[in-house]
PyMOL CGO cylinders between C-alpha atoms (Angstrom):
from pymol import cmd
from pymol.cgo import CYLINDER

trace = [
    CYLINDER, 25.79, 21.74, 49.48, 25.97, 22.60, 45.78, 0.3, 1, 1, 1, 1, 1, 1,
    CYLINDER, 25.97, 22.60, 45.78, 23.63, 21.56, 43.11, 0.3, 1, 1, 1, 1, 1, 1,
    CYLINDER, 23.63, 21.56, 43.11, 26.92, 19.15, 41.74, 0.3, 1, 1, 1, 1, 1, 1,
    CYLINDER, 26.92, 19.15, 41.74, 26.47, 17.18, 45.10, 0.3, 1, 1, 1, 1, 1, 1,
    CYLINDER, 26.47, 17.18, 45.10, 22.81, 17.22, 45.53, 0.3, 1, 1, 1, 1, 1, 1,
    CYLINDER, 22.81, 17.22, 45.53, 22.23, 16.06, 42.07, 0.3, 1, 1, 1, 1, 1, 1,
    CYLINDER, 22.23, 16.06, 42.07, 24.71, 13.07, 42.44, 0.3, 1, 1, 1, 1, 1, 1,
    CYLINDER, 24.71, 13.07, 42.44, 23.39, 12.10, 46.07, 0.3, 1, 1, 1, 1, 1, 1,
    CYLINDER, 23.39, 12.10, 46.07, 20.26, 11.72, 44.65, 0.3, 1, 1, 1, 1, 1, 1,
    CYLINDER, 20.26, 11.72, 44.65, 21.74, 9.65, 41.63, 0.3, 1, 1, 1, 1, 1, 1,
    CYLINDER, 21.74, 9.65, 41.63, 23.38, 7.79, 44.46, 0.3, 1, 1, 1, 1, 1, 1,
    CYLINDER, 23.38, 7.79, 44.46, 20.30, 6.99, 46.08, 0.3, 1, 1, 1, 1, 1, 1,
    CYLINDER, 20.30, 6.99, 46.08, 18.35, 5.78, 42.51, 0.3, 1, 1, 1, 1, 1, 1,
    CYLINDER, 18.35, 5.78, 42.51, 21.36, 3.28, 41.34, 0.3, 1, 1, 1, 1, 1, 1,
    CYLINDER, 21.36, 3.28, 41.34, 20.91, 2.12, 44.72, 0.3, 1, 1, 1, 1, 1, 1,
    CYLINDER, 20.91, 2.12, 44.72, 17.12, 1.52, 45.39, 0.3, 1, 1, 1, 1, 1, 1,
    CYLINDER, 17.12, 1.52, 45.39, 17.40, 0.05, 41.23, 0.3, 1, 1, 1, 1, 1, 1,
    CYLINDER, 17.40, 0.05, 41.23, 20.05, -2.20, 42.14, 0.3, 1, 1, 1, 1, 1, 1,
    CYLINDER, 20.05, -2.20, 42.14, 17.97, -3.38, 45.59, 0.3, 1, 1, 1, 1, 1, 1,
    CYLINDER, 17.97, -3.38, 45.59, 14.84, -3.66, 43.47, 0.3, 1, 1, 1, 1, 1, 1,
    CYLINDER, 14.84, -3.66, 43.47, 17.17, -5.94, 40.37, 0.3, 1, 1, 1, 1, 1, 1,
    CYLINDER, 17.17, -5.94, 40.37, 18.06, -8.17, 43.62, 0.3, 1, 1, 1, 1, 1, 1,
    CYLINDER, 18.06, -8.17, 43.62, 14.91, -8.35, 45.59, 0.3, 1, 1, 1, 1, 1, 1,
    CYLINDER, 14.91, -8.35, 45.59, 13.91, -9.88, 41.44, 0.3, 1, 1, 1, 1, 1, 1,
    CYLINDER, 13.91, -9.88, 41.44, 16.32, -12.11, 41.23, 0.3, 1, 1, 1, 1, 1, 1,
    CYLINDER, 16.32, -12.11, 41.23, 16.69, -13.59, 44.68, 0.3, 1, 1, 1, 1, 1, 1,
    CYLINDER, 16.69, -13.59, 44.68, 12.74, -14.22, 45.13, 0.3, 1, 1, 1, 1, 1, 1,
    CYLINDER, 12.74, -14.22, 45.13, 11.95, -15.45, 41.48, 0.3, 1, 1, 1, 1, 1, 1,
    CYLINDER, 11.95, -15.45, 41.48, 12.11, -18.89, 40.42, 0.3, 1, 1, 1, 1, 1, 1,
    CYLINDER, 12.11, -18.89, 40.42, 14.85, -20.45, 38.38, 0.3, 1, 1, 1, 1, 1, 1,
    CYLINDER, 14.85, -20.45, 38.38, 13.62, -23.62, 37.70, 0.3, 1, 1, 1, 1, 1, 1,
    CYLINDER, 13.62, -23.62, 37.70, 12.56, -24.61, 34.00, 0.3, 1, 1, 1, 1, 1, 1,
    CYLINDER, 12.56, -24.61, 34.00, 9.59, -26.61, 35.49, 0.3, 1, 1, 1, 1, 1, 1,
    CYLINDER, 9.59, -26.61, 35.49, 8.49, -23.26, 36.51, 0.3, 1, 1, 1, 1, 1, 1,
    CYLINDER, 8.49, -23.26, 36.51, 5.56, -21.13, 34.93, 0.3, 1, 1, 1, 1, 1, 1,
    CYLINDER, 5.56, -21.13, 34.93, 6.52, -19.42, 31.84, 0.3, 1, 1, 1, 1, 1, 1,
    CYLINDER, 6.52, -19.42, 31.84, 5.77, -15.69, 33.72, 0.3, 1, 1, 1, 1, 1, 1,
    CYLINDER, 5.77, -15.69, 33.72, 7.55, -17.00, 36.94, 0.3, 1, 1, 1, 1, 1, 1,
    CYLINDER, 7.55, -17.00, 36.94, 10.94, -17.07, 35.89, 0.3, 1, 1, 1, 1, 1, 1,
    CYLINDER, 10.94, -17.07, 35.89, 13.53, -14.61, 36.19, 0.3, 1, 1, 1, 1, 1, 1,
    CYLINDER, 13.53, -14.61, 36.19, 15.30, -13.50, 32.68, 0.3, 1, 1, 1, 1, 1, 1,
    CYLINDER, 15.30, -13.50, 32.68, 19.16, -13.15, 34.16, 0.3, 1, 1, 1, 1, 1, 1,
    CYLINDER, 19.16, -13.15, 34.16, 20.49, -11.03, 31.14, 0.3, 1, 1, 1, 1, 1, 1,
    CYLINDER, 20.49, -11.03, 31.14, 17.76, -8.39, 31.61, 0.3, 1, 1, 1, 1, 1, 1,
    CYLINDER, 17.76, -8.39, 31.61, 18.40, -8.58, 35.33, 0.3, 1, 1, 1, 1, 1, 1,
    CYLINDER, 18.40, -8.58, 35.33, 22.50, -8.85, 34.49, 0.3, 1, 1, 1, 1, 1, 1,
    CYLINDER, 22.50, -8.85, 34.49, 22.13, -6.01, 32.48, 0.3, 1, 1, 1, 1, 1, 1,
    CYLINDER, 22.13, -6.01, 32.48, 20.42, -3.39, 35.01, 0.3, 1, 1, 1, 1, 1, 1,
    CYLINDER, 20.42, -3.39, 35.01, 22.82, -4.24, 37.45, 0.3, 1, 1, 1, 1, 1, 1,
    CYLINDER, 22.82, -4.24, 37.45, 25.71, -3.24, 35.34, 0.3, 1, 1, 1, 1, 1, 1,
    CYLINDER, 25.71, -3.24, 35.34, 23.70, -0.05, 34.37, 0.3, 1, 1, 1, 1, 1, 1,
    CYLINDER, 23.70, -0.05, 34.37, 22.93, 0.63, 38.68, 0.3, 1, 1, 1, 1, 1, 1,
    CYLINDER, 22.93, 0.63, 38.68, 27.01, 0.05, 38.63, 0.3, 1, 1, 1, 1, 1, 1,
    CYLINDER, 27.01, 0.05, 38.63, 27.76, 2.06, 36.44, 0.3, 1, 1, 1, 1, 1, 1,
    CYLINDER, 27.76, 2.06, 36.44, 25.34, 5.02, 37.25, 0.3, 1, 1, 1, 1, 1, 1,
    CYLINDER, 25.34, 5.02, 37.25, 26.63, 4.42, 41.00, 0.3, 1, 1, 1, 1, 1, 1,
    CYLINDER, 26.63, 4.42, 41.00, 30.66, 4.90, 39.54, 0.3, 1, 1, 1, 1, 1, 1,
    CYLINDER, 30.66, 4.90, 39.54, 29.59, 7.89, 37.69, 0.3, 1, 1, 1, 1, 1, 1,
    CYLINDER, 29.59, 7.89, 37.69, 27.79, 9.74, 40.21, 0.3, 1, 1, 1, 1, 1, 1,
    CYLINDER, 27.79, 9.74, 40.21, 30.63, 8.89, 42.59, 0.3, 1, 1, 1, 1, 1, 1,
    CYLINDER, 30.63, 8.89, 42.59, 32.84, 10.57, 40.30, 0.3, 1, 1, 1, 1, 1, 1,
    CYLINDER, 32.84, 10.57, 40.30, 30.65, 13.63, 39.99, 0.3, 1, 1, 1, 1, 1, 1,
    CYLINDER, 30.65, 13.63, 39.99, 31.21, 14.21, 43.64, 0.3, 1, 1, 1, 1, 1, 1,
    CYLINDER, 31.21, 14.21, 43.64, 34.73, 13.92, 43.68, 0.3, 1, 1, 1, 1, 1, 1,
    CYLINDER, 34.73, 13.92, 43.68, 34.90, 16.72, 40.32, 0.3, 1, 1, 1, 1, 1, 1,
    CYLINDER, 34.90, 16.72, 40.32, 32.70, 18.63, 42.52, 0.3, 1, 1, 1, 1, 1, 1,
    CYLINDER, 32.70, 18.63, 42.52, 35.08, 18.21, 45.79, 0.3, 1, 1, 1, 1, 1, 1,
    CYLINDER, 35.08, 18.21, 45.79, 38.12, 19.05, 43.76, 0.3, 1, 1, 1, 1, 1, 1,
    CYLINDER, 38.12, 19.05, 43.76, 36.36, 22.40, 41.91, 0.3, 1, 1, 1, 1, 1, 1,
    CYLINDER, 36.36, 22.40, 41.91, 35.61, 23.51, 45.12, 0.3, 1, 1, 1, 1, 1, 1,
    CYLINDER, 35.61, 23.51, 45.12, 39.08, 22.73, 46.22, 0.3, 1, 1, 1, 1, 1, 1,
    CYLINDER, 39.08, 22.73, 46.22, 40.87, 24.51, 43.67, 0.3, 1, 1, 1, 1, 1, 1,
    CYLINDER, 40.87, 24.51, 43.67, 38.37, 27.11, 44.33, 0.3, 1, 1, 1, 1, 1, 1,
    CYLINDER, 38.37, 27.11, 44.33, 39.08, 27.83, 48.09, 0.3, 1, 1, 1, 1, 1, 1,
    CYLINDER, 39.08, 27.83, 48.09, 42.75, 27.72, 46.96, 0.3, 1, 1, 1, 1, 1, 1,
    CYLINDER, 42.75, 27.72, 46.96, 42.14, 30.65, 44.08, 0.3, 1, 1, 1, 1, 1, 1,
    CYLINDER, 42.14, 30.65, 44.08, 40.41, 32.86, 46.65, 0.3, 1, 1, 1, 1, 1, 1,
    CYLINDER, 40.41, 32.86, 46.65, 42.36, 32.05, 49.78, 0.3, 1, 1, 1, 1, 1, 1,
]
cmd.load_cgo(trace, "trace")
């Protein structure tokens, strides 16, 4: 395994565990306005760092497949 694919794996595995985290928030929080002030969930901060766990998650996906085409290309040069 390169350091190309162990760096994204692991990039896979943080957009993952932050978007599970941005969930586990959202789904257990309150939404009710009757709620305590420090209860409630703020949806655009919680909207936002699930587009940012996306988007980290789409990049490092196409990291890999860079990676799995250089090392194509490469096996092709040599053989």
């Amino acid at each position: 395994m390169t350091i190309g694919q162990t760096q994204a794996l692991q990039g896979l595995q943080s957009s993952e565990a932050q978007f599970n985290r941005v969930a586990a928030s959202i789904a257990q929080a309150p939404f009710s306005s009757s709620a305590p002030q420090g209860d409630r969930v703020d949806l655009s901060t919680q909207a936002v760092a699930l587009i940012q766990s996306r988007n980290s998650f789409e990049a490092n996906i196409k990291a890999l497949k860079v990676d799995d085409q250089m090392q194509q290309t490469l096996l092709n040069v040599i053989g």
